[in-house]
C-alpha positions in Angstrom: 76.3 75.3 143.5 78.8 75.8 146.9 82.0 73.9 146.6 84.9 73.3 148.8 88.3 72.0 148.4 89.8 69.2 150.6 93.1 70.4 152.3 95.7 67.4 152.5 95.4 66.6 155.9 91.6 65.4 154.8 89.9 68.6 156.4 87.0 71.2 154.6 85.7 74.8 155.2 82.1 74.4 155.1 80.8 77.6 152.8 79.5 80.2 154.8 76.1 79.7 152.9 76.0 75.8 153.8 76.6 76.9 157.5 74.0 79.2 157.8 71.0 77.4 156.0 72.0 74.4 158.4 72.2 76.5 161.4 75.6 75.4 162.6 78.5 77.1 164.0 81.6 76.3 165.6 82.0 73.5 167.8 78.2 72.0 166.4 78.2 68.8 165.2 77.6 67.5 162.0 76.9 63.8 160.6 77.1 62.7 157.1 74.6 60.2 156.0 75.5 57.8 153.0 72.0 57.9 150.5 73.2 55.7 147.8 76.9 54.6 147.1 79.2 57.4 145.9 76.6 60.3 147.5 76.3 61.5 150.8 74.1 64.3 152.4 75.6 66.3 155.4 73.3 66.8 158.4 73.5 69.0 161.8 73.9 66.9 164.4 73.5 69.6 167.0 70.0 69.6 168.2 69.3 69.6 172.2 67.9 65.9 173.3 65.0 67.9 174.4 64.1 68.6 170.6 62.8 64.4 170.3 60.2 65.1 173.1 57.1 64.2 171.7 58.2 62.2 168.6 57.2 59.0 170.2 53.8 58.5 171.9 53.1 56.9 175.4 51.0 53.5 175.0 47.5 53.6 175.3 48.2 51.5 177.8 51.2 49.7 179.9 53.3 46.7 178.2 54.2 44.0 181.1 57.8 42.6 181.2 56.1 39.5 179.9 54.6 40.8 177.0 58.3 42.6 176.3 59.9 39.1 176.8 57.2 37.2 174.9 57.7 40.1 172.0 61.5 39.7 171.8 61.4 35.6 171.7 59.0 35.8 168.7 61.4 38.3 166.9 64.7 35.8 167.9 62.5 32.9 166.6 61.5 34.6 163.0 64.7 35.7 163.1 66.9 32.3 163.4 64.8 30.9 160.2 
């Protein structure tokens, strides 16, 4: 197991290990994501927008403003029950 120790002023040194398995350096980002109260997991935060092409398909075919609008009353309705 890595550990590091919290300085007073709140701040960590993130193990060289930890650094290199999640690919981050200095000046990358990092998030920490809560996954159930009291534990945390620590995620790099530094990927280029151009890694989320193609995670989202196009429509087979186009959604008219009044199908979005129609859409978004039906949620608000369900919703306000």
């Amino acid at each position: 197991m890595t550990t590091a120790t919290m300085t007073s002023k709140g701040q960590i040194t993130i193990p060289a290990l930890v650094r290199e398995a999640l690919g981050v350096g200095a000046g990358d980002r990092v998030e920490f994501v809560q996954v159930e109260s009291g534990r945390y997991e620590l995620v790099a935060a530094s990927r280029p927008v151009t890694a989320l092409k193609g995670l989202a398909r196009k429509p087979s075919a186009p959604v008219t403003i009044e199908a979005m609008n129609s859409a978004i009353a039906a949620r608000g309705a369900k919703a306000a029950r």
